[in-house]
C-alpha positions as a Python dict, from the first residue, in 0.01 Angstrom:
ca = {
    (1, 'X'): (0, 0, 0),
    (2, 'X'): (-335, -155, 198),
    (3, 'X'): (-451, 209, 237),
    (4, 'X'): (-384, 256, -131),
    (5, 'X'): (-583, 6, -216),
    (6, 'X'): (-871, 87, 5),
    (7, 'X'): (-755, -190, 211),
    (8, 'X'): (-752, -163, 634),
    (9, 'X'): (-410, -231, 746),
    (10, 'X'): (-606, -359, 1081),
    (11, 'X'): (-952, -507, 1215),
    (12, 'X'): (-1249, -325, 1208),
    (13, 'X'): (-1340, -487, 1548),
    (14, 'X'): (-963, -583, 1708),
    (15, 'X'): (-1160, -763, 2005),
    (16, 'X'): (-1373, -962, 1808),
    (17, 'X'): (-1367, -1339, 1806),
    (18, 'X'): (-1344, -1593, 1517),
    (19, 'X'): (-1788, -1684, 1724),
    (20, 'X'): (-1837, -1315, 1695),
    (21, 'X'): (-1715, -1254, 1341),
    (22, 'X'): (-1929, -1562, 1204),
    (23, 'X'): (-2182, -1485, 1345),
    (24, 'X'): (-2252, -1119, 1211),
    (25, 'X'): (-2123, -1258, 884),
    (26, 'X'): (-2436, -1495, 867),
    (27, 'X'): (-2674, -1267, 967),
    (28, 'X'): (-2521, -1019, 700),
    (29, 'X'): (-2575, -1328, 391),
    (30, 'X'): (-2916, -1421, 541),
    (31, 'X'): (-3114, -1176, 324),
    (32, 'X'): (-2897, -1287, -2),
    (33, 'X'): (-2900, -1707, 57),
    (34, 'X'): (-3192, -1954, 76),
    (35, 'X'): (-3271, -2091, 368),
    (36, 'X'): (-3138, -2418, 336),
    (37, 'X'): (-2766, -2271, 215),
    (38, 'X'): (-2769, -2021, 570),
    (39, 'X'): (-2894, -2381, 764),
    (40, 'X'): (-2570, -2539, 593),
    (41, 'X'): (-2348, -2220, 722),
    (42, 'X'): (-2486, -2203, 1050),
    (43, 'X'): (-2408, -2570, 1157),
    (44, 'X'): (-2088, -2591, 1008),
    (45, 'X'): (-1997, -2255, 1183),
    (46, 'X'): (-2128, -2409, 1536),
    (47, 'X'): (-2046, -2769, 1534),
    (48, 'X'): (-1734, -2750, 1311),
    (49, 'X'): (-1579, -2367, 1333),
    (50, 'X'): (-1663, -2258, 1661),
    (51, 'X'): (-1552, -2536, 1921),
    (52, 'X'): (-1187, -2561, 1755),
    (53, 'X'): (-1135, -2131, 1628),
    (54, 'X'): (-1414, -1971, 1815),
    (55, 'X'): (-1212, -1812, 2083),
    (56, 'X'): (-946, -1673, 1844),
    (57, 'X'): (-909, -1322, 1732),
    (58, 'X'): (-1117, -1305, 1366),
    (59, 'X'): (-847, -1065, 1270),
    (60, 'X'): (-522, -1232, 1388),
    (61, 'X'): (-626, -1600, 1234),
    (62, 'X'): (-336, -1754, 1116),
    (63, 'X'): (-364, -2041, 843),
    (64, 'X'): (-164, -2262, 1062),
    (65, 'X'): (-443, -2294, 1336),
    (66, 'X'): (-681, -2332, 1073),
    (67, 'X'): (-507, -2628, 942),
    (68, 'X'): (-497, -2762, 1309),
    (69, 'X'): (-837, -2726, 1359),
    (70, 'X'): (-909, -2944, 1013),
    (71, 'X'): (-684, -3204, 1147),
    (72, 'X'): (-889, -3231, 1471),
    (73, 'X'): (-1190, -3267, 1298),
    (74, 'X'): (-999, -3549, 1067),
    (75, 'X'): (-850, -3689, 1415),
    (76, 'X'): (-1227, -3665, 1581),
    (77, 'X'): (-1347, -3931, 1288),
    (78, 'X'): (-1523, -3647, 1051),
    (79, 'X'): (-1596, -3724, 721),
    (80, 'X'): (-1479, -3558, 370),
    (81, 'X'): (-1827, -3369, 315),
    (82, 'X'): (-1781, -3209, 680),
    (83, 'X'): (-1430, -3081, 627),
    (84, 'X'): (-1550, -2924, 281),
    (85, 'X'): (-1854, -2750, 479),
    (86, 'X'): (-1570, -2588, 731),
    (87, 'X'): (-1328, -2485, 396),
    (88, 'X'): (-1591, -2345, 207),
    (89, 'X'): (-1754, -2169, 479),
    (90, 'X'): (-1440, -1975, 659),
    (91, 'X'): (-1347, -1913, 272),
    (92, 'X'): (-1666, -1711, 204),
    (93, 'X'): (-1714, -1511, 522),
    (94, 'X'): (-1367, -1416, 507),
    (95, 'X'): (-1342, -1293, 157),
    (96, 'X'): (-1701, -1115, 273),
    (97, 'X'): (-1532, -958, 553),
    (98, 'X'): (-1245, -862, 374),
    (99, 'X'): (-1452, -707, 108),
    (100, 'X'): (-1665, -549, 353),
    (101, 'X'): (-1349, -363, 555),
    (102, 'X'): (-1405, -615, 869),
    (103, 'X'): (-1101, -797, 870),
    (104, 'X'): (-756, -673, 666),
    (105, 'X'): (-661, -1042, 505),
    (106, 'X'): (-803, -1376, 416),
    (107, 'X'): (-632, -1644, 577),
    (108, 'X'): (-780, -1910, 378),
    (109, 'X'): (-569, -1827, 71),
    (110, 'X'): (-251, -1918, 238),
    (111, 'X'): (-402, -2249, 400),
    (112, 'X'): (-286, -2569, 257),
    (113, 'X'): (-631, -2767, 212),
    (114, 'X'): (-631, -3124, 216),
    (115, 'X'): (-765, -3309, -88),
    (116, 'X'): (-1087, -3473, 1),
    (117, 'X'): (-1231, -3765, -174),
    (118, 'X'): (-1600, -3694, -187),
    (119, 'X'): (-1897, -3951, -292),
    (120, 'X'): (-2095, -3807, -595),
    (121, 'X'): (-2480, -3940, -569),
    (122, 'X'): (-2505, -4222, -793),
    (123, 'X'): (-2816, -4329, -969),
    (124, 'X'): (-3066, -4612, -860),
    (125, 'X'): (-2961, -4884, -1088),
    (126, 'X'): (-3220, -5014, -1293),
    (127, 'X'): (-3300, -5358, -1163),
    (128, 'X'): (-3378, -5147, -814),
    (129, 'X'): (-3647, -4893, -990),
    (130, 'X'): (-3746, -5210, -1134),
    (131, 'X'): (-3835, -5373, -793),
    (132, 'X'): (-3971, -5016, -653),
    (133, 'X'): (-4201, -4942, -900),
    (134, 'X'): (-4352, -5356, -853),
    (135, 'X'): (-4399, -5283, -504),
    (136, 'X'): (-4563, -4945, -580),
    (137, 'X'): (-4759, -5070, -861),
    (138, 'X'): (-4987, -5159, -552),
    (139, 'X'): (-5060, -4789, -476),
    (140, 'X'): (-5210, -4500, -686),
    (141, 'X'): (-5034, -4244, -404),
    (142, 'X'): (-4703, -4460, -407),
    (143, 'X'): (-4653, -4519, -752),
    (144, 'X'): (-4709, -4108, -820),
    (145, 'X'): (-4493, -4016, -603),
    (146, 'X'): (-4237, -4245, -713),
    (147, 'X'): (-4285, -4126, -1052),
    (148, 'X'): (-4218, -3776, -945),
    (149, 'X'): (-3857, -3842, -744),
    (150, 'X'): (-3710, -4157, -1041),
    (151, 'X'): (-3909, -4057, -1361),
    (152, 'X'): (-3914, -3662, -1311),
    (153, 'X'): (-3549, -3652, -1129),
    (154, 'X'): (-3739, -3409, -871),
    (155, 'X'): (-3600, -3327, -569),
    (156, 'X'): (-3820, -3397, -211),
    (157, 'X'): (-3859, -3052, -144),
    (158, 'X'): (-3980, -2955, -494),
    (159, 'X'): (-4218, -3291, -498),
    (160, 'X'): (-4326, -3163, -180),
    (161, 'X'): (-4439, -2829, -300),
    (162, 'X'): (-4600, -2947, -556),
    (163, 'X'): (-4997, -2832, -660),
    (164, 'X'): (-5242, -3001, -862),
    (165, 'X'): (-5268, -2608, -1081),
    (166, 'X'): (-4920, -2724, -1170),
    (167, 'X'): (-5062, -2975, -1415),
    (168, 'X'): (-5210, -2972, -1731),
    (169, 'X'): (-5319, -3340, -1805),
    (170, 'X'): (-5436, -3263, -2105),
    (171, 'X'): (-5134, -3103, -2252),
    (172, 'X'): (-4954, -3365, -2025),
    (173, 'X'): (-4729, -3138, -1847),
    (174, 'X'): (-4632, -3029, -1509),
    (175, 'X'): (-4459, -2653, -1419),
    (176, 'X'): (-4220, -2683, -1147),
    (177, 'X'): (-4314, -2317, -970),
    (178, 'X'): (-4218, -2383, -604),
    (179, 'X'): (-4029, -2628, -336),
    (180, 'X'): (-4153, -2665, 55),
    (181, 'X'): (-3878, -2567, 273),
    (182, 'X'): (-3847, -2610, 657),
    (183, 'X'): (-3651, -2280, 801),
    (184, 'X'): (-3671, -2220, 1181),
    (185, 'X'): (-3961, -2011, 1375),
    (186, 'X'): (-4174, -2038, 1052),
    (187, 'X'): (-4211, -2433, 973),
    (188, 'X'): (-4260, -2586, 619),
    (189, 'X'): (-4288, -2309, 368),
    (190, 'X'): (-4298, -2245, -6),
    (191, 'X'): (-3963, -2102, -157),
    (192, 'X'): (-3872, -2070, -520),
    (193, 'X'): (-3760, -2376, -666),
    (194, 'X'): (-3367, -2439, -626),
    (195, 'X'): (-3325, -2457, -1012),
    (196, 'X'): (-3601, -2254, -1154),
    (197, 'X'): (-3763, -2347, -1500),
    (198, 'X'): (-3853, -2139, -1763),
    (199, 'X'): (-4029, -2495, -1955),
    (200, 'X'): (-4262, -2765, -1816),
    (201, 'X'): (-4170, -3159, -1795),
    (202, 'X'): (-4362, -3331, -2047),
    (203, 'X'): (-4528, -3656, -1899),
    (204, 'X'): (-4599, -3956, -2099),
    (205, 'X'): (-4933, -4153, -2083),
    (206, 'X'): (-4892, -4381, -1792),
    (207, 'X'): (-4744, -4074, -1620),
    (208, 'X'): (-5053, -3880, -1664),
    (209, 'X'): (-5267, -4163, -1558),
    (210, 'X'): (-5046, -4276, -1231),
    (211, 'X'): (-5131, -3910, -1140),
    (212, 'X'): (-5489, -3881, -1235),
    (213, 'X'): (-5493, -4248, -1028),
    (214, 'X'): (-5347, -4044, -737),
    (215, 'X'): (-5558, -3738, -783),
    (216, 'X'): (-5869, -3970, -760),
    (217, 'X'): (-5809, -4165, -471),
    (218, 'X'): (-5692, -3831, -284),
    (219, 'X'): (-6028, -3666, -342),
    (220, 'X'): (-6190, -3965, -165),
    (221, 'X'): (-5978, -3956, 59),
    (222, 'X'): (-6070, -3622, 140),
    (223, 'X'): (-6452, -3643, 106),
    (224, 'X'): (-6438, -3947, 354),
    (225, 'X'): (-6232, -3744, 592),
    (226, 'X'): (-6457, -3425, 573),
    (227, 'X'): (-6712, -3655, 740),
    (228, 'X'): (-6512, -3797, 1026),
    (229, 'X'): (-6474, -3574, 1270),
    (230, 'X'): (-6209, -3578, 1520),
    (231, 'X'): (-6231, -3400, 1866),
    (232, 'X'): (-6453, -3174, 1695),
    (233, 'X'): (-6250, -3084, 1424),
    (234, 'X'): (-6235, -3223, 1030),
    (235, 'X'): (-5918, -3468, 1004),
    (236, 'X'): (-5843, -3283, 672),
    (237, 'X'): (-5757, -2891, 789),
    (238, 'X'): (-5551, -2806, 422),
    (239, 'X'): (-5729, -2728, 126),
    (240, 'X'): (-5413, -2590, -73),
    (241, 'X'): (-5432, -2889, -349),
    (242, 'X'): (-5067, -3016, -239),
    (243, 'X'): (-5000, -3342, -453),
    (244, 'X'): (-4839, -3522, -144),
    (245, 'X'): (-5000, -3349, 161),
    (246, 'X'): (-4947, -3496, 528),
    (247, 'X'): (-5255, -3676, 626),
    (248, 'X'): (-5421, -3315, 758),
    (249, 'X'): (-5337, -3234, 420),
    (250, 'X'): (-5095, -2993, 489),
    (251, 'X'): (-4751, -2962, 388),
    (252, 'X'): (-4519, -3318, 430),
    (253, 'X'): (-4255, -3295, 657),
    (254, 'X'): (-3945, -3462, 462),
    (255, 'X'): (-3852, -3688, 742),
    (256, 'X'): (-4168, -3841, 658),
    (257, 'X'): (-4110, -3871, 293),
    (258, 'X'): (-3771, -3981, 428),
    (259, 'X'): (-3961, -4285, 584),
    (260, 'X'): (-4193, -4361, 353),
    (261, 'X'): (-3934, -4434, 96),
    (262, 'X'): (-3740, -4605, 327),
    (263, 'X'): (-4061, -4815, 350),
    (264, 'X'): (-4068, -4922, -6),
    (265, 'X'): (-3724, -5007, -33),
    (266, 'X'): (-3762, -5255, 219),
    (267, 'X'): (-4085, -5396, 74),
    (268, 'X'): (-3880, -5394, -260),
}
């Protein structure tokens, strides 16, 4: 009946590991996923696949040692959002690899999952953007980029890839284009946006001027920099018109974004 169905009765590989399989499963999606979706793969497969089903035979799985393996991590402290990372990440390479002739069956269908009780994000409550936006009242470069995360509901990565040819103050827009990405061996780099937009955000009045604010104080920033020179070299090396560069104005690592709201939330 498998044969029938252009199905392999067996393995592709009958040697190959649950470590081996994974692996040439994720470098077989790389070319298809963003790079934050294969970063998402990749450590669930090595810090939540690999030490507890690693070992095992890819095509011999059997649903009951997968269920062990998500009551270790359960025992081990791990929470919701990790086990849902493991499911949903041995559920798509092995419907892949069935697919793709690798492996003849999908053990995830027969595993009995356990119902996880994730956290939804919830929004800032409005006495706390209240208090944020008083303390960044104080600065033009704060008080933009706070704008762009509460007001605009942008994500870091798309604030952080954001240009100043992206505005149009005077039809008081902004066109989402791009998002800054970190992915390994290559650093921070631009990446289509994660949900692409085919319209700009309109920006009220005190949007438009918190930004031409920011925009102002930046190009001082710069011209003050261009004369300070540093070890030979001008402090400011980018000239890409990022709206929240790093102070080289170059592309801003989101750890520091990270910290900088961290920052205000304590000041608030």
């Amino acid at each position: 009946i498998a044969r029938e169905k252009g199905e392999l009765p067996f393995s592709k590989n009958p040697k190959q590991t649950v470590h081996e399989f994974l692996v040439d499963w994720l470098e077989y999606r790389k070319p298809k996923i963003a790079p934050s979706t294969y970063r998402y793969y990749d450590i669930a497969i090595r810090n939540r696949i690999v030490p507890y089903l690693g070992k095992m035979r890819a095509g011999q799985l059997k649903p009951e040692l997968i269920e062990k393996a998500v009551e270790s991590l359960v025992s081990s402290g791990k929470a919701d959002g990790t086990i849902r990372s493991f499911y949903s990440t041995m559920s798509k390479a092995y419907s892949d690899g069935v697919r793709l002739g690798w492996v003849p069956y999908n053990p995830m269908l027969k595993v009995e999952r356990r119902k996880l009780n994730l956290n939804p994000s919830k929004p800032i409550p409005r006495v706390d953007t209240d208090k944020l936006f008083s303390v960044a009242n104080s600065s033009a470069t704060d008080l933009a980029r706070l704008i762009a995360g509460v007001s605009l509901g942008l994500r870091p990565g798309t604030v952080a890839g954001l240009r100043w040819s992206d505005f149009d103050f005077n039809e008081e827009i902004v066109w989402i284009r791009r998002q800054a990405q970190y992915i390994k061996g290559r650093g921070l780099v631009y990446c289509p946006p994660k949900t692409p937009m085919l319209e700009p955000i309109p920006l009220d009045k005190n949007e438009v001027k918190a930004f031409l604010q920011h925009k102002e104080i930046q190009e001082l920033q710069k011209s003050l920099w261009a004369g300070k020179v540093i070890k030979g070299e001008c402090a400011w090396k980018g000239d890409e018109e990022i709206v929240f560069p790093n102070v080289y104005g170059n592309l801003q690592n989101a750890k520091s974004d990270t910290r900088w709201f961290k920052q205000l939330c304590e000041s608030a």
